[in-house]
C-alpha positions, -999 to 999 in steps of 0.1 A, spaced: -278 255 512 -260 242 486 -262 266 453 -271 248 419 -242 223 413 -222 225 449 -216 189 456 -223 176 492 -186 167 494 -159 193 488 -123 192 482 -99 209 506 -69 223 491 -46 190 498 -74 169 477 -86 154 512 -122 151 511 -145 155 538 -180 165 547 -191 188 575 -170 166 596 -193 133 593 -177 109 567 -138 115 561 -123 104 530 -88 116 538 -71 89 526 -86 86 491 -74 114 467 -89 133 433 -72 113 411 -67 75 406 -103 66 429 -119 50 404 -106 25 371 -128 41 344 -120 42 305 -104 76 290 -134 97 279 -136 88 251 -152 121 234 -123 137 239 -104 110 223 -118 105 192 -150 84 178 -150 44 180 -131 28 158 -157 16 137 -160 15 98 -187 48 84 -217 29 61 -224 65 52 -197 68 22 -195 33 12 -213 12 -14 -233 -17 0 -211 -42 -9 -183 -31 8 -196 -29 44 -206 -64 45 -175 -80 55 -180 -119 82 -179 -117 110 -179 -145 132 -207 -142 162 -229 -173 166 -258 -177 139 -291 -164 147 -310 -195 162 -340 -207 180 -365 -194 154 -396 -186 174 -428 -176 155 -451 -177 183 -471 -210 183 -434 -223 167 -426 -235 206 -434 -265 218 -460 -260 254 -456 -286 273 -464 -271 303 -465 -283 339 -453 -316 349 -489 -322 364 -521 -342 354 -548 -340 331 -568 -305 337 -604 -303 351 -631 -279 359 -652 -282 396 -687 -271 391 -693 -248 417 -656 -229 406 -661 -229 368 -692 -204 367 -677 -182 392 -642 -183 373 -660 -176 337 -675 -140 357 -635 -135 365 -623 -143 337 -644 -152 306 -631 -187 304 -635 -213 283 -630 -248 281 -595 -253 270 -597 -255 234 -563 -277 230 -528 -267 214 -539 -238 187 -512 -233 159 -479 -249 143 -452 -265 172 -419 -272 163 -393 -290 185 -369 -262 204 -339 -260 183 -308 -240 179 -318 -239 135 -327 -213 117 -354 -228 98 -380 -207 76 -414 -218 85 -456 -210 75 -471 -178 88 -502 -181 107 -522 -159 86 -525 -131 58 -540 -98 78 -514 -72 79 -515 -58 116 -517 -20 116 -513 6 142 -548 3 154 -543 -33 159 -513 -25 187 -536 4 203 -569 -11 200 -565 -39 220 -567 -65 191 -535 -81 204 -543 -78 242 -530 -104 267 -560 -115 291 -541 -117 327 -561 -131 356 -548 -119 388 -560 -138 419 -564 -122 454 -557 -147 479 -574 -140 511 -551 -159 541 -573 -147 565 -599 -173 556 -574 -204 552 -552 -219 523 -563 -218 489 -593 -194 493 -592 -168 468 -615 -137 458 -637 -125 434 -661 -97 422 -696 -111 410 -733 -105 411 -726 -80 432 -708 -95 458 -672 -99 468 -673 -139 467 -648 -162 485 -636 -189 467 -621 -224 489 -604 -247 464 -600 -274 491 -635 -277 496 -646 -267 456 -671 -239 474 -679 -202 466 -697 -181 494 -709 -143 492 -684 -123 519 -702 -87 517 -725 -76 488 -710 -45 477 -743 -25 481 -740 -26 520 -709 -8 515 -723 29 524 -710 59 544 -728 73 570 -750 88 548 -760 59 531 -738 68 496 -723 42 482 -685 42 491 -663 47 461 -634 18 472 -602 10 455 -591 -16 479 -604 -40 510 -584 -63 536 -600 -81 560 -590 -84 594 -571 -115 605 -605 -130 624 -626 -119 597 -652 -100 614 -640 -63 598 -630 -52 566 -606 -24 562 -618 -3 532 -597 26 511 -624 51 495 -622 82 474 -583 67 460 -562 99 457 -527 91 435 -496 110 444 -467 93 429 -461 54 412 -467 38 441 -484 60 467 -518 70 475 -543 91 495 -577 74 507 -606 78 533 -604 45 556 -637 33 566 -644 -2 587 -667 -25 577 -686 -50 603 -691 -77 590 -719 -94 610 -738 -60 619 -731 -48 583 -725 -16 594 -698 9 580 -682 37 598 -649 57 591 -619 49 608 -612 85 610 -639 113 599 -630 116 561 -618 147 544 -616 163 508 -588 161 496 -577 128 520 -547 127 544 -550 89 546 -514 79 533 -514 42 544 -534 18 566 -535 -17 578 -539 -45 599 -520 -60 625 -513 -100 616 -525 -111 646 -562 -97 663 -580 -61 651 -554 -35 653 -546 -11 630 -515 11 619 -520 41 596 -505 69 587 -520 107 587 -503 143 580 -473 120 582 -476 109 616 -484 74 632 -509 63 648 -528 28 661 -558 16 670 -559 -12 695 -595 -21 683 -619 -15 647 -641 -2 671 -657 32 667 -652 43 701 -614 28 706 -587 56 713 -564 64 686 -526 65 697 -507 91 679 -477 76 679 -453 106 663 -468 142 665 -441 164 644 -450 148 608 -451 178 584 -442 184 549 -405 175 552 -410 147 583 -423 112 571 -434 88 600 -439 50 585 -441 62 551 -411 71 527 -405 95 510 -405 101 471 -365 91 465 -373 57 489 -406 51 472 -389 54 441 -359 38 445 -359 17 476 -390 3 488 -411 4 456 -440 3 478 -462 33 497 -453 22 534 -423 19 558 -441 5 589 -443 -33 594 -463 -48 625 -439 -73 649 -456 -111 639 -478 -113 671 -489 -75 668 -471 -64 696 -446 -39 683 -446 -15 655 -411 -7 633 -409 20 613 -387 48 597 -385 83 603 -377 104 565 -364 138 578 -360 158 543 -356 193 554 -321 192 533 -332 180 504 -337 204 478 -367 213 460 -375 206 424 -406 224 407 -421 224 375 -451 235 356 -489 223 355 -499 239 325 -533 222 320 -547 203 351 -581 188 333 -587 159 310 -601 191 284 -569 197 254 -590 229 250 -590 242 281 -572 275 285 -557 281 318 -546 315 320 -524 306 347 -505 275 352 -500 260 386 -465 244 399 -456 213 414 -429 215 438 -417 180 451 -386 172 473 -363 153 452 -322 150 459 -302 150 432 -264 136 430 -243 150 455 -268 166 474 -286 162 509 -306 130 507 -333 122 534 -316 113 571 -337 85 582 -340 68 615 -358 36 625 -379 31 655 -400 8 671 -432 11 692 -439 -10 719 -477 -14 720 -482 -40 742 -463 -24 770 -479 13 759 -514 -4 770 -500 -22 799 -493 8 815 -523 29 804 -540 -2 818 -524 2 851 -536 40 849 -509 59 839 -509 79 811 -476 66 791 -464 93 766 -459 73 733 -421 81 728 -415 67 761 -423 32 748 -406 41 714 -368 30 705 -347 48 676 -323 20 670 -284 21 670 -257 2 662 -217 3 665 -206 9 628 -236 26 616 -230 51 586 -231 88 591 -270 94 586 -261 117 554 -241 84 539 -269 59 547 -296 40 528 -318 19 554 -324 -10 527 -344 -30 540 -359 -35 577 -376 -72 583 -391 -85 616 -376 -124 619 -401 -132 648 -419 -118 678 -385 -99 688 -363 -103 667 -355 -78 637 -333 -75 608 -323 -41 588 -298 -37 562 -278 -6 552 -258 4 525 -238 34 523 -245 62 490 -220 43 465 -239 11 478 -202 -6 476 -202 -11 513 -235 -20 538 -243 -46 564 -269 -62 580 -278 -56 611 -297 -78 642 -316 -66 671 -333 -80 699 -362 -59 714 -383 -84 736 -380 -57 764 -378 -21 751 -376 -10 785 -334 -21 781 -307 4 769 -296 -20 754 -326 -31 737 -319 -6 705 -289 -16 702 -279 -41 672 -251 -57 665 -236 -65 628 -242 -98 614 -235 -97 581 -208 -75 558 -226 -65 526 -206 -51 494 -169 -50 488 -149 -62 517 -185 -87 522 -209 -106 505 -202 -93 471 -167 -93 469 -165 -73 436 -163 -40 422 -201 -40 418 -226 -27 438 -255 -39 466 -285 -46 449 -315 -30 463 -338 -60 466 -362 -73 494 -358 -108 498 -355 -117 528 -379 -145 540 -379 -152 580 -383 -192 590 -400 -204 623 -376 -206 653 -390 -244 652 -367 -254 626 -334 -240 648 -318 -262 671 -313 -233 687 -346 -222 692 -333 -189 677 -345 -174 643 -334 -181 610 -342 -166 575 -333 -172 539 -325 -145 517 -308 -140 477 -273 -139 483 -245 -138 451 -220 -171 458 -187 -171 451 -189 -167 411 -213 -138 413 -249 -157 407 -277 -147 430 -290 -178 447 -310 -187 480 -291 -190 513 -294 -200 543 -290 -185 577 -296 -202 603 -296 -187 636 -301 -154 615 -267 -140 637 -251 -166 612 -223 -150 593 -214 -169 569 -253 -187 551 -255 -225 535 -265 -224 501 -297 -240 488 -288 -233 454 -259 -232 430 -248 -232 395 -240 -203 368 -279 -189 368 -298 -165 391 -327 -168 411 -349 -144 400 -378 -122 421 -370 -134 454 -385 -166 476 -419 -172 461 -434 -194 489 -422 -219 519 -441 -248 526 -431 -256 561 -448 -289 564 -432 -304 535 -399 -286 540 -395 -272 506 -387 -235 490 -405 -226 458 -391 -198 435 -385 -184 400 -352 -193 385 -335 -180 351 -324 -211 344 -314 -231 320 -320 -200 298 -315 -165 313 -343 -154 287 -369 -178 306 -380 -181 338 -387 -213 353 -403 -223 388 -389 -249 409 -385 -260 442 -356 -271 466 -357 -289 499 -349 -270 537 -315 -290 548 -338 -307 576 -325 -336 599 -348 -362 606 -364 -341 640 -366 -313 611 -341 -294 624 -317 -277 599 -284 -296 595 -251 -281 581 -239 -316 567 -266 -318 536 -253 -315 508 -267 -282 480 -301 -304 472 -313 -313 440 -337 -290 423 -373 -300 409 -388 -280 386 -429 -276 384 -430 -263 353 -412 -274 315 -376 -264 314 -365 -285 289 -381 -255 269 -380 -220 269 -408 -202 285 -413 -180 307 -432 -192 336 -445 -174 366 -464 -185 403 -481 -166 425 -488 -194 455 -514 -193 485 -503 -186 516 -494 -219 525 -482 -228 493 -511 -255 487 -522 -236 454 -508 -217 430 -515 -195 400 -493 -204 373 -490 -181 348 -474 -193 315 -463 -163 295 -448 -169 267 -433 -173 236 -462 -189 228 -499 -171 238 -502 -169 271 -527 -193 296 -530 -194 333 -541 -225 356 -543 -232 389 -525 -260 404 -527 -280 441 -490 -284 447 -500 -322 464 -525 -334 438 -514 -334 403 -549 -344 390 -560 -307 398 -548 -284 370 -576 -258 366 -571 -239 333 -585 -206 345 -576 -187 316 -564 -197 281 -565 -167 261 -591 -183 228 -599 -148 223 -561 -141 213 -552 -178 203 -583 -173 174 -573 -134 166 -537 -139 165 -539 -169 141 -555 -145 112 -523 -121 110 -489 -122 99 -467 -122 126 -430 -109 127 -403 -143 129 -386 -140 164 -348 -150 165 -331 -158 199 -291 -155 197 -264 -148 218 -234 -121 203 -200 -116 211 -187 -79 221 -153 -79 239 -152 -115 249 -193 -107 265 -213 -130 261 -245 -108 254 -284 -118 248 -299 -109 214 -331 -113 197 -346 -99 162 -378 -95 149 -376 -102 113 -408 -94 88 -433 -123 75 -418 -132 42 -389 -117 48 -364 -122 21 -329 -130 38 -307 -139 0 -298 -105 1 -311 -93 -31 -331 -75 -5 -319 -47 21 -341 -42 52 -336 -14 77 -324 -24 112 -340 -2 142 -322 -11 178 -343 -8 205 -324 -5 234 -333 -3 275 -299 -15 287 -302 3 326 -278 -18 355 -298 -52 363 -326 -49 334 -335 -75 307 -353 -66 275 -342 -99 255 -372 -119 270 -389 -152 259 -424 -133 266 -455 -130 241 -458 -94 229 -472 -79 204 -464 -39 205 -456 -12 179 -427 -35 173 -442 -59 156 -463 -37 135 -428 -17 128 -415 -54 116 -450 -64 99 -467 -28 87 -433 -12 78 -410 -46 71 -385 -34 95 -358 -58 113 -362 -49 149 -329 -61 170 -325 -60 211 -293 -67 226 -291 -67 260 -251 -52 273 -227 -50 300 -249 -40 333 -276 -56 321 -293 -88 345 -298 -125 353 -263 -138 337 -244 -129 368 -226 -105 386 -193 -103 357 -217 -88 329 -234 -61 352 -200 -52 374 -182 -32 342 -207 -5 340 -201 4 375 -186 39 380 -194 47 341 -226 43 329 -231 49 293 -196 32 282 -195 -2 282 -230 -8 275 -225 19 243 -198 -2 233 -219 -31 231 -244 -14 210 -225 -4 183 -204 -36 181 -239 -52 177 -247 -23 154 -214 -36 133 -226 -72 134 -255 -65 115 -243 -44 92 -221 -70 78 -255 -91 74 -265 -97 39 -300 -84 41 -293 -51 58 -291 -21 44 -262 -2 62 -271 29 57 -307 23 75 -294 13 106 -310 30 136 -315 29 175 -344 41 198 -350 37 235 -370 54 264 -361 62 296 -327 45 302 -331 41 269 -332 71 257 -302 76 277 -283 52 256 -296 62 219 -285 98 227 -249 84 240 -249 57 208 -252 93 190 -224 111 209 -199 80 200 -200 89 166 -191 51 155 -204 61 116 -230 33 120 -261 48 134 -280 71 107 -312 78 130 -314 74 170 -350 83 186 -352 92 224 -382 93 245 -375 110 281 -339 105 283 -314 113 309 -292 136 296 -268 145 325 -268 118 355 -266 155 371 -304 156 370 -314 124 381 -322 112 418 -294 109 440 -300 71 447 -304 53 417 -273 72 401 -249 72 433 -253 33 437 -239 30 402 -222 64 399 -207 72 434 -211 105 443 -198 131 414 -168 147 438 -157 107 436 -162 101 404 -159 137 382 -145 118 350 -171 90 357 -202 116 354 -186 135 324 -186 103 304 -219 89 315 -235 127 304 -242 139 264 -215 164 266 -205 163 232 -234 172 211 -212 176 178 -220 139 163 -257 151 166 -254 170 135 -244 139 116 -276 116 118 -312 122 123 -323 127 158 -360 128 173 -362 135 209 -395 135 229 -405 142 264 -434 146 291 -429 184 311 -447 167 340 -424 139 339 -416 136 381 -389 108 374 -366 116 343 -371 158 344 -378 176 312 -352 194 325 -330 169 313 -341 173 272 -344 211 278 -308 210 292 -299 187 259 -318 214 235 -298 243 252 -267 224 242 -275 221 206 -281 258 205 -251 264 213 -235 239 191 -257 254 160 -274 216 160 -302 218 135 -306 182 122 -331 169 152 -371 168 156 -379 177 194 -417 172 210 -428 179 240 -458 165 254 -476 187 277 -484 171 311 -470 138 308 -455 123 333 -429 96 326 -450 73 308 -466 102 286 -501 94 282 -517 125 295 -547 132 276 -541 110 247 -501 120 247 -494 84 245 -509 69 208 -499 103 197 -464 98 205 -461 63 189 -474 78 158 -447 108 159 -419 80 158 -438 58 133 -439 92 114 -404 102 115 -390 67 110 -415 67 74 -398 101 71 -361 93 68 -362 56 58 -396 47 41 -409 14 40 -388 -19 41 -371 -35 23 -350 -22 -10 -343 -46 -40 -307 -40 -53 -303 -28 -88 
């Protein structure tokens, strides 16, 4: 086993690089293997001008950036809204909808509108009521969100809902509401009332599948006791006899009939019927604490699937795909429990341990395999009375060019129809992948697990850049109907030739090259949202025009006149449903059939949701408008939001700042500047959204400016802003930072020597590194769980951006705090959670250890006992936001400073 910081790969002694024979890198040597900048700690600072030794008027020389435009005040923007007809409420929804969701009759446009503009125009405040810190924590400024359950099972547009105790089914076609189970019949064998966290029915509606006594284990990923619900008997049973603590990891439905696939002690098994006597087929029988069958493990939870499953039924509930995590390599990680009740009081005398699988940089990551079940032909022959052994009727699928399994990252794995299925892989620097098509209608074949390449992902493929694969799901299959082939096709996001992401087609899916359905310099955001096959059209979320908003649109399928795709169409015109002539920020969450939606407008202004009938513009429900806020919000001062775009090394970058009510901008008056700061590959924090967080009381309670820049790496403007940081993280992106730091130190109303940056996370990450530049700008940096050393963070996240550190030793030097001497020099606060299972403590304690050795004295250091990454363990979380709050009153005071 690897000792504490062996890399999987070693050198030999002629710099050749190889690893236990598997992958050879022979041809690639130590030196010269990647383009990064000189590290730059060893170099010298930045060359930026100190605002510690200057007087005020000498640090404020032009510069020549664009203004600060499109003032936004909150109700400053213009709503126009959807492109749809006048709104109105159906009876027998509108009672039903105010249990949901408190609503009201819309009460019309609340506040002040302005036309969007690129002016920076002083305009009225709202109101006079200072907001405070129990404002942001006490829900005053709370956002209602309504999030609607669509049930497919029961037809388009049907939706449900919790009331007088009943789950209720909603039909917006027919403008009904029926009871579907009152929630008393839901009992255990005992007659207790099941305590349920979830329910899906099965596709003919007669059973519902029911997750009790919810255990959480990590972001995504659950325990539970499954129990089946009849619906006409109304009796309840468990799907298997229940347990304390459950071993339940995942369960669920077939699409097609009453079969069920779950996963238990990490093995698989399937029921062919909800029945209580059916016979359970253990599908995998050597799941154990390092062998995952159908669900992944923490690293592919985390940073692949973002989901608690990796099992997907064929469409017609035949077959069963899934993925095999064998970790037995990966190293463990362990840290303390010191306190595991609610109780701050209790005393545990001793503390327990939590010991978790979790691969670091350059060591063993999960090998992982995928399989398929054949079920249909499993019951053929038990049918026939043989006794088939369930690996018999299982395929572990190959290919010719797969990666060596210790050098692969199964992506993605996606069943096109009955049996046909698609999987991507990428290898650990995610610079090279492919994806990969199989055909498995009879599994009885050799060659039936074998796939063949279809498409070349990364450098020499798709991407064509320096960059990386992005680890996205969005694939969307297409009915073999609309191939005049008869073969299936599927859409998916694919960057075109200038690096935007944008919907393609592919069509048979063993098309190489796709047709694109979209084009232009924006990026189609979260994937397809919906297809509506009769009409021919593709719905999704664009960033476009502005890569601060989001828009919804759709585009028409390239159909003939027989509806079958045609290469000869030209790239369609696109329609948008909601306003983009303005910024906002819109959202949809459509029906299974894409008759409805949920529109979910969310900002600048206050937020409001409606639902819309995508072939009736006269139904526009307003299902929630947010009066509650609309009338609170109007009573406070509110900070004066300014969208802008800066210039740092020929970058165009996204900017926004949070100014004070009243602010006075002559400069007679110097405000402090505080940077918040995310900036990780592919993020946005420059956002047209409504919030109203400890920000905004840091710009109203404390009359604080409050800037976000979003860098190099950063998303939605194409692949040329986010390529640079590859292969050195915490460069480019610190550059950016304190060239924006520069900027607005030259601004009249800033006081230089006030100028400070905080972030979490990432973030925390990139106020630490703003600290190690030592550009003489920054005289405070705050970070909340940072990474100190991409050392101690997960192997797959960092690799994909990093490469592996043998590969890239100069890369993970700079993108690490290893020069801690700057810290002395402004005032530092660093926090952290020591149950934090993403970013370690390790990570701050490794930091700490540094500045001891460095005689650092000039920091403030918390640790919050418990927490986990978000730090909220008993109460951790308020208490944090008043540590910074406290600090920043500290060093800086209030606001603004009148000179002389």
């Amino acid at each position: 086993m690897p000792s504490q910081y062996d890399p999987l790969f070693q050198a030999d002694e002629d710099d050749q690089l190889e690893e236990d024979g598997e992958v050879e890198f022979n041809d690639t040597p130590h030196t010269g293997l990647l383009t990064r900048p000189t590290i730059y700690y060893g170099e010298g600072p930045f060359d930026v001008p100190s605002s510690d030794d200057e007087d005020e008027d000498k640090v404020t020389e032009k510069d020549g950036a664009s203004p600060l435009n499109s003032a936004e005040h909150g109700h400053l923007f213009a709503d126009n809204g959807l492109y749809v007809g006048g709104r109105k409420e159906f009876p027998s929804v509108r009672g039903l909808l105010l249990t949901l969701a408190a609503l009201v009759t819309f009460s019309g446009v609340i506040g002040l509108f302005a036309a969007l503009s690129y002016k920076d125009i002083k305009r009225a405040l709202p109101g006079n009521e200072r907001i405070t810190m129990d404002h942001i924590f006490n829900g005053t400024f709370t956002v209602d969100r309504t999030s609607l359950s669509w049930v497919p099972e029961a037809g388009d547009g049907v939706f449900s809902v919790f009331g007088e105790g009943f789950i209720k089914l909603v039909d917006l076609n027919s403008n009904t509401t029926t009871n579907l189970v009152q929630i008393s019949d839901l009992k255990d064998e005992q007659g207790n009332r099941l305590v349920w966290s979830s329910w899906k029915l099965s596709p003919d509606m007669k059973y519902m599948l029911i997750k009790a006594d919810h255990l959480k284990q990590w972001r995504w990923s659950s325990f539970g006791n499954y129990w089946i619900f009849n619906l006409e008997t109304k009796e309840t049973y468990p799907l298997v006899p229940p347990s304390n603590p459950p071993t339940i990891a995942y369960a669920t439905w077939s699409p097609t009939g009453e079969k069920i696939a779950y996963v238990m002690n990490n093995d698989l098994y399937v029921v062919p019927s909800p029945s209580p006597w059916a016979s359970h087929i253990q599908v995998t029988n050597s799941g154990n604490a390092t062998l995952f069958h159908g669900v992944p493990d923490w690293v592919y939870e985390e940073e692949v699937f973002s989901s608690d499953y990796a099992l997907w039924w064929s469409p017609d509930s035949s077959k069963v795909a899934f993925l095999v995590f064998d970790e037995t390599l990966v190293e463990e990680y362990t840290f303390p429990i010191y306190n595991p009740t609610d109780d701050s009081n209790t005393v545990v005398p001793y503390t327990t341990q939590l010991t978790m699988r979790y691969p670091k940089p350059g060591y063993p990551n999960p090998l992982v395999s995928v399989h398929v079940f054949d079920l249909d032909r499993f019951l053929s022959e038990s049918a026939l009375g043989s006794e088939p052994d369930p690996a018999d009727v299982t395929l572990e699928l190959e290919w010719n060019g797969r990666k060596p399994l210790n050098d692969s990252i199964i992506m993605d794995v996606v069943w096109l129809g009955d049996d046909t299925l698609l999987l991507k892989e990428v290898n650990r620097n995610a610079d090279a992948g492919a994806a990969v098509l199989f055909d498995v209608a009879n599994t009885s074949l050799l060659n039936s697990r074998t796939g063949r390449i279809v498409r070349t992902l990364g450098q020499d493929g798709e991407e064509a850049d320096e960059g990386w694969i992005e680890t996205e799901h969005t694939v969307y299959p297409l009915p073999e109907s609309f191939s005049a082939s008869g073969l299936p096709s599927y859409l998916d996001i694919v960057p075109d030739k200038n690096g935007y992401n944008h919907i393609a087609l592919f069509s048979p899916a063993s098309a190489k090259v796709p047709q694109f359905l979209t084009t232009g310099s924006w990026e189609v955001t979260g994937g397809i949202q919906a297809v509506d096959l009769e009409k021919g059209v593709v719905y999704f979320q664009a960033a476009n025009p502005s890569s601060v908003g989001r828009n919804v649109f759709f585009v028409p399928l390239p159909l003939d006149s027989s509806r079958k795709f045609t290469d000869l169409a030209p790239i369609p015109q696109l329609t948008p449903l909601t306003d983009a002539s303005s910024l906002g920020r819109y959202s949809a969450a459509f029906s299974p059939e894409a008759g409805f939606y949920l529109l979910s407008y969310d900002g600048p202004n206050v937020p409001w949701q409606r639902l819309v009938k995508t072939n009736d513009p006269g139904f526009d429900l307003v299902l929630n408008n947010n009066s509650r806020l609309n009338a609170t919000w109007s009573r406070f001062e509110t900070p004066i939001i300014q969208h802008t775009t800066i210039d740092s090394d020929g970058y165009e970058l996204n900017a926004v700042e949070l100014r004070p009510p009243h602010m006075d901008d002559s400069g007679r008056t110097k405000y402090p500047v505080l940077f918040r700061v995310y900036g990780g590959p592919g993020s946005q924090l420059v956002s047209a959204s409504f919030d109203l967080d400890w920000h905004a009381y840091l710009a109203c309670g404390l009359q604080y400016v409050i800037v976000i820049v979003d860098g190099r790496g950063t998303g939605y403007k194409g692949r040329a802003l986010r390529n640079p940081v590859k292969g050195n993280l915490g460069f480019w992106e610190v550059r950016d930072q304190v060239n924006a730091a520069r900027l607005w130190a030259s601004k009249d109303y800033v006081d230089p020597k006030r100028i400070g940056i905080w972030g979490w996370s990432y973030g925390g990450f990139m106020s630490s590194k703003v600290v190690e530049a030592d550009a003489g700008i920054h005289s405070l940096a705050m970070a909340v769980a940072p990474v100190t050393s991409w050392r101690l963070y997960d192997s797959i996240y960092t690799e994909r951006y990093m490469n592996l550190p043998v590969l890239n030793p100069g890369g993970y030097v700079n993108a690490s705090v290893s020069n801690v001497t700057a810290f002395d020099k402004v005032d530092y606060l660093l926090a952290h959670g020591s149950g934090d299972d993403n970013v370690h403590f390790s990570n701050s304690a490794h930091l700490v250890d540094m500045f001891n050795k460095a005689h650092i004295r000039n920091y403030r250091f918390r640790m919050f006992t418990d927490s986990d990454h978000s730090i909220r363990t008993r109460g951790a979380n308020r208490e944090l936001y008043e540590y910074l709050t406290g600090f920043l009153l500290e060093k800086w005071g209030k606001g603004g400073r009148r000179r002389g």
